[in-house]
C-alpha positions in Angstrom: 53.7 29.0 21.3 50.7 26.9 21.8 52.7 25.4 25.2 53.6 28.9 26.2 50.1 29.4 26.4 48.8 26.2 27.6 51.3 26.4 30.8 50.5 30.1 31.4 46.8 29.2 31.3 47.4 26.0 34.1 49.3 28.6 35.9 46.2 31.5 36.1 43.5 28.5 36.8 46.1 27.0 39.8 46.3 31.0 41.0 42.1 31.7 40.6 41.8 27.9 42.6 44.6 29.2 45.2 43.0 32.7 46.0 39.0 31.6 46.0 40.9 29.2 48.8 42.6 31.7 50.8 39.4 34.2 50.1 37.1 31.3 52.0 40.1 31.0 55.1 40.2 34.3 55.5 36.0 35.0 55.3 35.9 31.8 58.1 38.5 33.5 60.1 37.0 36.8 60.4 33.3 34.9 61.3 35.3 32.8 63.8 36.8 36.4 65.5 33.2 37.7 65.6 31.5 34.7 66.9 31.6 36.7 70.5 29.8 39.3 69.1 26.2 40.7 68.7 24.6 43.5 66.8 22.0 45.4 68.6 19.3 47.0 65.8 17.1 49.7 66.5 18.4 50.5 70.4 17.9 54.2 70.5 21.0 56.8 70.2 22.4 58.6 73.1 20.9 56.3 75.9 23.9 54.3 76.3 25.8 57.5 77.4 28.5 57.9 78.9 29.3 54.2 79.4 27.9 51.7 76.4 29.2 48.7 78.7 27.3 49.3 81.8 24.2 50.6 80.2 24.2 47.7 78.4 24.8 44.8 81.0 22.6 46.6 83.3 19.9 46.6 80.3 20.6 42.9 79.2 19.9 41.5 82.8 16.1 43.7 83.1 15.6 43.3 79.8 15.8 39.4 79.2 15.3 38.2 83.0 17.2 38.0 86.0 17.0 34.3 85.8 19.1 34.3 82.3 21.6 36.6 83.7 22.2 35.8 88.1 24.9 37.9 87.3 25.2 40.4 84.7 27.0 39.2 81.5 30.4 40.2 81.0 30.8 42.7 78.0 34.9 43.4 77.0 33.4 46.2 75.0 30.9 48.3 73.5 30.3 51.1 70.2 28.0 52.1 67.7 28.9 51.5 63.9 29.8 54.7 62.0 27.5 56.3 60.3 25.6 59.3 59.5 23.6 60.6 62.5 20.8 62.6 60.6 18.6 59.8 59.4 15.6 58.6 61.4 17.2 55.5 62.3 19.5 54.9 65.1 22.7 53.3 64.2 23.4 49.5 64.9 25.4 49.0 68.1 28.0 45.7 68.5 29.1 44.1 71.7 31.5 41.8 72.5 30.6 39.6 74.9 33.4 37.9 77.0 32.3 34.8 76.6 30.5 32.8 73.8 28.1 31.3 76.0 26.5 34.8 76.9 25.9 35.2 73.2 23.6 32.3 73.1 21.6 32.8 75.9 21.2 36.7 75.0 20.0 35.4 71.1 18.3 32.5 73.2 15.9 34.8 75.6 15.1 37.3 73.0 14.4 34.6 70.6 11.7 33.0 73.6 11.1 36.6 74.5 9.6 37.0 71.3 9.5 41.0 71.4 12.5 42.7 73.3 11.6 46.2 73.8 13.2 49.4 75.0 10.7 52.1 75.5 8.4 52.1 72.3 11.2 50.3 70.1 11.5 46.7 69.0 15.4 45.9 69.7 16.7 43.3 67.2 19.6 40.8 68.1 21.8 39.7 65.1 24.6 37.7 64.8 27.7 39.8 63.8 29.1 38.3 60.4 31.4 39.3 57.5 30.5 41.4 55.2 30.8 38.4 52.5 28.4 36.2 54.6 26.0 38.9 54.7 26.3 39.3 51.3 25.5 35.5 50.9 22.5 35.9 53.2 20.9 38.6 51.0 20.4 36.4 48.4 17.5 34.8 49.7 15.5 38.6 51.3 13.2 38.6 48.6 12.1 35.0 49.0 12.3 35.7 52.9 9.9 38.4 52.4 7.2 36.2 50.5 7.7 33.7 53.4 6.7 35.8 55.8 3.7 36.8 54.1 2.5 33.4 53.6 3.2 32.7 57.6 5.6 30.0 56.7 8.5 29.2 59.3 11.9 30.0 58.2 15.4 30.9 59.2 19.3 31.6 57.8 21.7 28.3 59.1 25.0 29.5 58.9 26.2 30.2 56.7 23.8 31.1 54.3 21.3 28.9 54.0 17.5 29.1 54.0 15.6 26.8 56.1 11.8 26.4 55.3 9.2 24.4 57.2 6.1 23.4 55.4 3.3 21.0 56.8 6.2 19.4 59.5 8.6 19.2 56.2 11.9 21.0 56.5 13.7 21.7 53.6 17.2 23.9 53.6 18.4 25.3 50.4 21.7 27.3 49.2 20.6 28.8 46.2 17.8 31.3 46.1 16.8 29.9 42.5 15.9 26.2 44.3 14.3 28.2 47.0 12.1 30.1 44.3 11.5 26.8 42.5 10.1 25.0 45.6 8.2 28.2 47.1 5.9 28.4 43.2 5.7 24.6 43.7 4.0 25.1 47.1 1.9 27.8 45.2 0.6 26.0 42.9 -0.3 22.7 44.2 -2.1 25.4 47.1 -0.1 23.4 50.0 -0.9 26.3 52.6 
């Protein structure tokens, strides 16, 4: 009996190890098919109309600089995520950009841009990821959060870890709880 249950317990661990394996594949796969793609936050609704992939290389090329885009970047396609239409902010918006390249320099002006604007609104550029790398990232939004009211520098390296720079010092972390740990350390020994 005790083999029975011995072999049936080497089989359920060699499964668990087989499918968190084939969980992480799939997770890089679906990051590696949205690697040509960016999500535009805060762009109002409606002004994309009738033709999201127009509007939005036309836009692009104004927005970030004539000298970033010579010629207007090459979109494949264009939509807003569903959602519910009745709350006060507008829905996020994903392009896909033909070619990887064009991501970069969009995330690269807006990042040297600083503040990319479209009337009164602050647009926000965001790589598109999987749901279980976004997941990942929120771990650390509380400890983001205290960051930026300290003014320290800090950013999310792919996939999910947190990248703090104190005093020159970088340090990158992939558990919020080391994060936490170094952030009171900072605190207390009144490093700022």
């Amino acid at each position: 009996m005790e083999d029975v249950v011995n072999t049936e317990k080497s089989k359920l661990e060699e499964a668990t190890k087989r499918i968190t394996f084939l969980s992480r594949k799939l997770d890089d796969l679906e990051n590696r098919s949205r690697r040509s793609n960016l999500r535009v936050v805060n762009l109002p609704e409606k002004v994309e109309n009738p033709d999201a992939v127009a509007f939005l290389e036309k836009w692009l090329c104004e927005t970030l600089g004539r000298s970033i885009f010579p010629t207007p970047p090459i979109i494949e396609r264009a939509h807003r995520l569903p959602g519910r239409q009745n709350t006060d902010r507008p829905r996020v918006m994903i392009m896909k950009f033909l070619n990887f390249q064009d991501v970069v320099r969009v995330m690269r002006a807006a990042r040297q841009k600083g503040r990319v604007m479209y009337g009164d609104q602050e647009i926000k550029f965001f790589p598109d990821l999987s749901a279980e790398v976004l997941r990942q990232r929120r771990r650390f939004d509380d400890i983001k959060q205290r960051l930026r009211s300290l003014n320290l520098r800090y950013g999310i390296v792919y996939p999910a870890k947190l990248r703090v720079t104190v005093n020159g010092q970088t340090r990158e972390f992939e558990d919020p709880w080391d994060a936490e740990k170094f952030l009171q350390g900072i605190q207390n020994t009144d490093e700022l």
